[in-house]
C-alpha positions as protocol buffer text, in pm:
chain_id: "A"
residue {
  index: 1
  type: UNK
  ca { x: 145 y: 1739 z: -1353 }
}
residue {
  index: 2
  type: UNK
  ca { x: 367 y: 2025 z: -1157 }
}
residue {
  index: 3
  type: UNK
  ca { x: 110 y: 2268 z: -1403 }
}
residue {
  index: 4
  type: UNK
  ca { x: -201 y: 2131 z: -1289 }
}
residue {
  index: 5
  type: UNK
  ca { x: -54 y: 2325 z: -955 }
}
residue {
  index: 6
  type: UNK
  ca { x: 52 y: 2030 z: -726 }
}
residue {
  index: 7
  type: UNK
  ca { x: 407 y: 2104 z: -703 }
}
residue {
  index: 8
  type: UNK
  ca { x: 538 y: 1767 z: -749 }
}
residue {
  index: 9
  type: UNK
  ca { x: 755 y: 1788 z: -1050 }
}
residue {
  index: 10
  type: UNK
  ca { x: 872 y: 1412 z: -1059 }
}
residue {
  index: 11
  type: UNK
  ca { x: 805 y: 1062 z: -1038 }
}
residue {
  index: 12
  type: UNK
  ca { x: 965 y: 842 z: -823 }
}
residue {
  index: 13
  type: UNK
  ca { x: 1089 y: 544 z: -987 }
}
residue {
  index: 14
  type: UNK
  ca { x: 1234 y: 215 z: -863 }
}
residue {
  index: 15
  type: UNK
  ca { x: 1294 y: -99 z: -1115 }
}
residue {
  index: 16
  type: UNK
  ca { x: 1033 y: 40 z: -1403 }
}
residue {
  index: 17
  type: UNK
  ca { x: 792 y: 106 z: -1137 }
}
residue {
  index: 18
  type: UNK
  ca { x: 643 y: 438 z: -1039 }
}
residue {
  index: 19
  type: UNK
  ca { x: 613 y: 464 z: -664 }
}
residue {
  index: 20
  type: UNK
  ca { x: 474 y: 800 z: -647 }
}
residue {
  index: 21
  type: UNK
  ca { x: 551 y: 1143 z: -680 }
}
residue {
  index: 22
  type: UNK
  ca { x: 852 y: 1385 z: -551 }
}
residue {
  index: 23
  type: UNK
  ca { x: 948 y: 1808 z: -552 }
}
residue {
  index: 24
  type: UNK
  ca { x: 1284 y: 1851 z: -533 }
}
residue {
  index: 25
  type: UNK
  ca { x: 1399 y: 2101 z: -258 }
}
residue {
  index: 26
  type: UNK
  ca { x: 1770 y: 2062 z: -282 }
}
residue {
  index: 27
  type: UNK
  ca { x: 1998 y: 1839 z: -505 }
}
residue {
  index: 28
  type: UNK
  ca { x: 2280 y: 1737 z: -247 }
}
residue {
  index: 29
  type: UNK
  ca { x: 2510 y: 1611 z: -457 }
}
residue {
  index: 30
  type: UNK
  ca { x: 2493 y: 1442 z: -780 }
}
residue {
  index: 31
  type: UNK
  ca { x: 2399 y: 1142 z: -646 }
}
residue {
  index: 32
  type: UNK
  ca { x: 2103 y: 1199 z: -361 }
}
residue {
  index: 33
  type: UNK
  ca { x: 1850 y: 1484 z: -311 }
}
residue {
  index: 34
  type: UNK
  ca { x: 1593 y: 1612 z: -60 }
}
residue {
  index: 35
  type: UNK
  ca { x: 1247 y: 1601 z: -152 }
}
residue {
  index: 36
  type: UNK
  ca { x: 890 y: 1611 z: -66 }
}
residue {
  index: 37
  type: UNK
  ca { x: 814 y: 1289 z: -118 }
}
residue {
  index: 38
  type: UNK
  ca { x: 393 y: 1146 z: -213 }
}
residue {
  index: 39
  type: UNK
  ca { x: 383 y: 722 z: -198 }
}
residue {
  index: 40
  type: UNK
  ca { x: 133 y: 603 z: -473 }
}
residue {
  index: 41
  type: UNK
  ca { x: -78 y: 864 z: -672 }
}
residue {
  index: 42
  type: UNK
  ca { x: -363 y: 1087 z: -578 }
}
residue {
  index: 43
  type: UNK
  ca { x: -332 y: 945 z: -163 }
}
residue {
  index: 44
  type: UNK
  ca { x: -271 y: 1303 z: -35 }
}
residue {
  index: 45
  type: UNK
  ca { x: -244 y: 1143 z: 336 }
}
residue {
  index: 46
  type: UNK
  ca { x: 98 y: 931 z: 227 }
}
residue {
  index: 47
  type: UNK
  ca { x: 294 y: 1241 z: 151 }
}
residue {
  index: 48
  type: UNK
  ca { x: 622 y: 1209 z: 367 }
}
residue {
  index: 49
  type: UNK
  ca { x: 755 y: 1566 z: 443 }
}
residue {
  index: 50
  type: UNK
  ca { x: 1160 y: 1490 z: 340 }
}
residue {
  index: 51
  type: UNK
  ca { x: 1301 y: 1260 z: 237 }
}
residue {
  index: 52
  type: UNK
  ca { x: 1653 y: 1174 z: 66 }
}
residue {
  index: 53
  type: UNK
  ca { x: 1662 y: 1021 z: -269 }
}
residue {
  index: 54
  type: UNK
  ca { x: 1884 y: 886 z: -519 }
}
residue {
  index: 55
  type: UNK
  ca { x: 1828 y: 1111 z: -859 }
}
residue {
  index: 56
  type: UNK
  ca { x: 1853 y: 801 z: -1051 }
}
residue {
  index: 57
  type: UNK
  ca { x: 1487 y: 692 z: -920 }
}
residue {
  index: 58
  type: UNK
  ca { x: 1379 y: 1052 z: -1014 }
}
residue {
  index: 59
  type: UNK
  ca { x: 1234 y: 1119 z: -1326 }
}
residue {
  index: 60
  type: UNK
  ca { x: 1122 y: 1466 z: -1461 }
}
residue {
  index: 61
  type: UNK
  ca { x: 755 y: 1450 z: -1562 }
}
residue {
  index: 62
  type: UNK
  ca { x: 657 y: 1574 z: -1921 }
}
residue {
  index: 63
  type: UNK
  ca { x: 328 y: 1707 z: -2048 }
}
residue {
  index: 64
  type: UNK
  ca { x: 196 y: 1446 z: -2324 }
}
């Protein structure tokens, strides 16, 4: 979680699947946004520095 100080404040989603992990820098437009991006969870080597994404395949984490 973005409170257990990792920054990354969403998941990144694609057909019911989680992907991995984004922080938002800038939302574009309604439709795209730049973000850090992380591929698969806890693999600190596949973060990709920016990256554009759709804010349909971003979803806003929540504590349990």
């Amino acid at each position: 979680m973005a409170s257990e100080g990792n920054g990354f404040t969403h998941y990144l989603v694609s057909k019911e699947v989680v992907l991995g992990e984004a922080c938002i820098i800038e939302q574009c437009n309604e439709w795209i946004s730049l973000a850090f991006i992380k591929l698969g969870i806890d693999r600190p080597e596949a973060v990709i520095p920016r990256a554009f994404v759709e804010n349909h395949a971003l979803v806003p984490k929540t504590a349990n």
